[in-house]
ZALUMVEX-844737 format. One line per 10 residues: number of its first residue (from 1); their letters; for each residue x negated, y negated, z of C-alpha. Coordinates in pm, 1 decimal, padded with zeros to 6 digits. Each point is the difference from the previous one (the first is absolute). Layout:
residues N
NUM = a = X/Y/Z ~ ...
//
This chain:
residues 120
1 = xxxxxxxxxx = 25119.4/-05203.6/05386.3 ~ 00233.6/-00112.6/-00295.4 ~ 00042.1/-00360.4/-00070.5 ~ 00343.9/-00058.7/-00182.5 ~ 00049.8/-00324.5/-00177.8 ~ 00331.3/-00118.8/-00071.0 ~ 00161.5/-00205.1/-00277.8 ~ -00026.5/-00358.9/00114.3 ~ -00389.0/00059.9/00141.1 ~ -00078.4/00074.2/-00366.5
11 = xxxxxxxxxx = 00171.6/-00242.7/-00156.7 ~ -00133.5/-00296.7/00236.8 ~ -00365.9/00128.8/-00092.7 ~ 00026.8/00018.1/-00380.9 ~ 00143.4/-00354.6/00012.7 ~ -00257.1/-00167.1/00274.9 ~ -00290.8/00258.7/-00168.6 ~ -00076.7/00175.9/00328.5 ~ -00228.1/00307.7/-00076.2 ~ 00231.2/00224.2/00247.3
21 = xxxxxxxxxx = -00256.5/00313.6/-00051.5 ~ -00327.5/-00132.4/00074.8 ~ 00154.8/-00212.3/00352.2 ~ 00206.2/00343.1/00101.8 ~ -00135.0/00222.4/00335.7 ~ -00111.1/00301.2/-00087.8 ~ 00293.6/00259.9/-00087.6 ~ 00179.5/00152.8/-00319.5 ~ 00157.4/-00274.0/-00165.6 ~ 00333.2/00129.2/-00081.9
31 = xxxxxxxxxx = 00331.8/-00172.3/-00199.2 ~ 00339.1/00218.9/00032.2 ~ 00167.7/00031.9/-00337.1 ~ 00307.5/-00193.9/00111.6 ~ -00251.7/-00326.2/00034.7 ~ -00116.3/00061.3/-00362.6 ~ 00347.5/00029.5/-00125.3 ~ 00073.5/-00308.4/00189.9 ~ -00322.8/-00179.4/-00197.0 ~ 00111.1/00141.1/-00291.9
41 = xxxxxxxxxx = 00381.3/-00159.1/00042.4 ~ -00137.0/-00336.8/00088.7 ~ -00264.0/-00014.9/-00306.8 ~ 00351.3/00084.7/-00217.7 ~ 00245.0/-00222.6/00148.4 ~ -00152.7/-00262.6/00203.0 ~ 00177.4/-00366.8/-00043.0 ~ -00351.1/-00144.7/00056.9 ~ -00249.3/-00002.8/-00285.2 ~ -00276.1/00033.3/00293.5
51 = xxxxxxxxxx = 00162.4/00299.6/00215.1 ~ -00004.3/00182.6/-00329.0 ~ -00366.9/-00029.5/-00093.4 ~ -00084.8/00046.1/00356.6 ~ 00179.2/00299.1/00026.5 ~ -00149.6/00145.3/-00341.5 ~ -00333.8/-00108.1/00166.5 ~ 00017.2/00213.2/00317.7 ~ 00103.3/00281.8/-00202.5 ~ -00307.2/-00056.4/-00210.7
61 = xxxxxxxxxx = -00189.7/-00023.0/00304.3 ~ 00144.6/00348.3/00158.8 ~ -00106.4/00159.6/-00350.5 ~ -00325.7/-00115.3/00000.1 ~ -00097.0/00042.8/00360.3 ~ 00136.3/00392.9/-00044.7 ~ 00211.1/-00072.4/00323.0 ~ 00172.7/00337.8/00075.4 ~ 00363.8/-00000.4/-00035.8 ~ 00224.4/00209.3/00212.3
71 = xxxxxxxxxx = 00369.8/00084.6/-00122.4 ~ 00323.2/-00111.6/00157.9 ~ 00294.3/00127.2/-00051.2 ~ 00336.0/-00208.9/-00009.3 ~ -00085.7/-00223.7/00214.3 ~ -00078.8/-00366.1/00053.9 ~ -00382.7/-00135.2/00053.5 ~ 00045.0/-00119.7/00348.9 ~ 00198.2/00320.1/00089.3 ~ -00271.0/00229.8/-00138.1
81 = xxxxxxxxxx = -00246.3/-00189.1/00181.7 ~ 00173.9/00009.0/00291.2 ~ 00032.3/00375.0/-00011.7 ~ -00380.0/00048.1/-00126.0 ~ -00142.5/-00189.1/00230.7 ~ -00120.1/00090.1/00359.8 ~ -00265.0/-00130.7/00265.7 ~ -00333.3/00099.2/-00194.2 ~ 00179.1/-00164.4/-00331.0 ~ -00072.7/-00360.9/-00071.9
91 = xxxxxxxxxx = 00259.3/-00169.6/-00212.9 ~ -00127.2/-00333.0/-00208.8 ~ 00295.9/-00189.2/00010.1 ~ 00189.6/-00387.4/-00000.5 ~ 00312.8/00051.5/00079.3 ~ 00194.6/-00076.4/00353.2 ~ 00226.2/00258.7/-00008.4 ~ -00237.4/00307.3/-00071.6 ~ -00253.3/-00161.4/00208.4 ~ 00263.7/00028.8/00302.0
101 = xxxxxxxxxx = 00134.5/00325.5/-00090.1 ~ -00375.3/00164.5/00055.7 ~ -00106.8/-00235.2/00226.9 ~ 00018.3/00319.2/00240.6 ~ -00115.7/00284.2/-00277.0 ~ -00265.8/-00134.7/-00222.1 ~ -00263.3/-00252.9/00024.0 ~ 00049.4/-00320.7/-00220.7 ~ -00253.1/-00113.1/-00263.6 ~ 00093.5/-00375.0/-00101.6
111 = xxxxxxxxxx = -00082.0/-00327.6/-00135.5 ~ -00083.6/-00288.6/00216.1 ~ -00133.9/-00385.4/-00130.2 ~ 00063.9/00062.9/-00361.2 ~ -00281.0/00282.4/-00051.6 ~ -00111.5/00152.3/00274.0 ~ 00095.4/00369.0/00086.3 ~ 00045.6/00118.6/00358.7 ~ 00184.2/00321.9/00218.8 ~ 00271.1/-00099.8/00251.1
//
């Protein structure tokens, strides 16, 4: 079982210090290369002081918990999660509009009450 982790998951734990790794199921933690471009856009050109560091935070993170990084090709994050993703898959994510478009393929790691981690 592979447990993808998308853009906005990491970002909301480097800023609210959630220690992702350690709270995960059990599974290959795994970030798609499109997600860590998208990390490395937003700690470039973020408007936000805050949604830069936080985003040069989760990268650190990723580095130092030797999370295995799987390549994408041309494609968006939520597409190539989309596509990777199928029923054994968990995918560690806060958005609305992934969430719904796996609702029916993946199963859906989030964040509920500010900290606490938990599979829809």
């Amino acid at each position: 079982m592979k447990i993808l982790l998308d853009t906005n998951f990491l970002v909301y734990c480097a800023k609210q210090k959630i220690d992702y790794v350690s709270e995960m199921p059990a599974g290959e933690i795994v970030v798609l290369s499109s997600v860590v471009y998208e990390l490395e856009k937003l700690a470039e050109k973020a408007k936000k002081a805050r949604d830069k560091e936080a985003a040069k935070f989760a990268l650190f993170l990723l580095k130092r918990n030797k999370i295995k990084v799987i390549e994408t090709e041309g494609k968006n994050a939520d597409e190539a999660i989309t596509e990777m993703a199928d029923k054994q898959d968990i995918v560690a994510t806060l958005d609305r509009g992934l969430k719904e478009k796996l609702k029916s393929k993946a199963r859906i790691l989030t964040i509920r009450q500010g900290k606490k981690l938990e599979i829809l």
